[in-house]
C-alpha positions as CSV (number, residue, x, y, z in Angstrom):
1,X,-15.1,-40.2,52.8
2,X,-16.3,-39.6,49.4
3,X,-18.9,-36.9,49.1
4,X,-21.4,-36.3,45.6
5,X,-19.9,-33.5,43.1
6,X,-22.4,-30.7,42.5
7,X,-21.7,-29.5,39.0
8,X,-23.6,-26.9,37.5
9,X,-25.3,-26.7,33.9
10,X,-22.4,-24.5,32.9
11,X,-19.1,-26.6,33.9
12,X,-21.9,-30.2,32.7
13,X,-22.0,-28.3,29.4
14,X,-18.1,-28.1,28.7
15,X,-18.3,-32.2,29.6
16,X,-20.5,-33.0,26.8
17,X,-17.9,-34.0,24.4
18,X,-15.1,-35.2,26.8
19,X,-16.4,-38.9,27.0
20,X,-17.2,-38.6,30.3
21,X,-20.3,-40.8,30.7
22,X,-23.0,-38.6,31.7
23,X,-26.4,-40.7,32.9
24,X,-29.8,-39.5,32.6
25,X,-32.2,-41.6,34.7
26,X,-35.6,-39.7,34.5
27,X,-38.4,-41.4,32.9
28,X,-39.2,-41.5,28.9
29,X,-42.1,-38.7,29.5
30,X,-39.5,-36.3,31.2
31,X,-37.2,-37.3,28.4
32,X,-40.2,-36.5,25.9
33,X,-40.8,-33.5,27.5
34,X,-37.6,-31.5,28.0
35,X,-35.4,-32.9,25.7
36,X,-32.0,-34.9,26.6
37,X,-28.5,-33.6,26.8
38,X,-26.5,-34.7,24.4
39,X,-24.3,-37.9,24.9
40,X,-26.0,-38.5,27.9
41,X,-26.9,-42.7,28.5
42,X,-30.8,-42.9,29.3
43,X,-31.3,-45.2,31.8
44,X,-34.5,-44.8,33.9
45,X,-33.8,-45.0,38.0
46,X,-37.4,-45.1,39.3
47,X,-40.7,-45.6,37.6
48,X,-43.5,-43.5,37.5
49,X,-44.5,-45.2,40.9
50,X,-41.2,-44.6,42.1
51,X,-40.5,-48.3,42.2
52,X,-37.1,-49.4,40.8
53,X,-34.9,-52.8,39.9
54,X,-31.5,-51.5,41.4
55,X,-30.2,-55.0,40.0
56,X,-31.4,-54.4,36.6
57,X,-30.2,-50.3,36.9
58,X,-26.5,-51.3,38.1
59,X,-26.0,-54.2,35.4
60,X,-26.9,-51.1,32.4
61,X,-24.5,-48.6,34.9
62,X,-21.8,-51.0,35.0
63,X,-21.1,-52.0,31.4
64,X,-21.0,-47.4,30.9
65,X,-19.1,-46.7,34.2
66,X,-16.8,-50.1,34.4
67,X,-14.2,-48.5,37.0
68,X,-14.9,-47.4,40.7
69,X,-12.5,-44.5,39.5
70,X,-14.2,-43.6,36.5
71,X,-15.7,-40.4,36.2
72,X,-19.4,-39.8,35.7
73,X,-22.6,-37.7,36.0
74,X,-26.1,-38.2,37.1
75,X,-28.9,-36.1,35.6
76,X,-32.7,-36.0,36.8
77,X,-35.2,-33.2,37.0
78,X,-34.0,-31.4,39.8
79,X,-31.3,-33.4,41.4
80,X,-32.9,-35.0,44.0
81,X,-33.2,-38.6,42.6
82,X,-29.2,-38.2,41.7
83,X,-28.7,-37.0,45.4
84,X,-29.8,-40.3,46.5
85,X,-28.7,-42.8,43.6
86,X,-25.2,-41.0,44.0
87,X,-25.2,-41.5,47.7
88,X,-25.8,-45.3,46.7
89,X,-23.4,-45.3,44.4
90,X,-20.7,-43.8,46.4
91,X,-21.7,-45.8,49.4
92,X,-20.6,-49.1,46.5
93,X,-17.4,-47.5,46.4
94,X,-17.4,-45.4,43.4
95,X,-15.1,-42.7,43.8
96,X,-16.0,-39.9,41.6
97,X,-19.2,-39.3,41.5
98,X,-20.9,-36.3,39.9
99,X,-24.4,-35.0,39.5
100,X,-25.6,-32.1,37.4
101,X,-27.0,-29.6,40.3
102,X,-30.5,-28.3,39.8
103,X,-31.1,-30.9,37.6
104,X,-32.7,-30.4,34.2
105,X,-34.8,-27.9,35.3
106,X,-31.9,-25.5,35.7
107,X,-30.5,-26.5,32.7
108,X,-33.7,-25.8,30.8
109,X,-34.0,-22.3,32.8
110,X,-30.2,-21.4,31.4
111,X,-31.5,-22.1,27.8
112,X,-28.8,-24.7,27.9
113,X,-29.0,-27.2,24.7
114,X,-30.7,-30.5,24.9
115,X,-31.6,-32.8,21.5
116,X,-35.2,-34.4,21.2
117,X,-35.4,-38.0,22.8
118,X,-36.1,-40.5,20.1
């Protein structure tokens, strides 16, 4: 059985320029607010209402992450909404699924670097 990676800010930081695809699903305000890591894909999981389109979501996921083998990383603001999308995702059969453990909010509290959102 496949089990969620916990990674921490330090080990998502040496990932950054190793083309693995790195997914940050927060909104455009938490983008706005903390900053985004660099190469990471934004694409919004649940809206401020926490409703979501999990059809819409997977068709942007699958043309970054087009292997069940491929290698990638959810990000959110504290790693709960990656707990569950990666349980989903793993539960698809993807088979190396990663999220960045604390979320950003650990990443901001190591004074890790993030670029502005556009």
């Amino acid at each position: 059985m496949n089990k969620l990676v916990d990674l921490t800010p330090k080990i998502v930081e040496k990932m950054i320029n190793d083309n693995i695809v790195m997914i940050d699903v927060r909104r455009e305000d938490e983008w706005n607010r903390t900053g985004v890591i660099k190469n990471a894909h934004l694409i919004t999981f649940f809206d401020e209402y926490g409703e979501y389109d999990i059809e819409k979501w997977m068709e942007k996921f699958e043309k970054l992450v087009t292997s069940k083998n491929q290698t990638f990383v959810l990000i959110c603001a504290h790693a709960n909404r990656t707990r569950n999308i990666g349980n989903f995702l793993i539960e698809q059969g993807y088979k190396n699924t990663a999220h960045l453990y604390g979320g950003m909010a650990l990443w901001m509290q190591e004074l890790r670097e993030t670029i502005p959102y556009k």
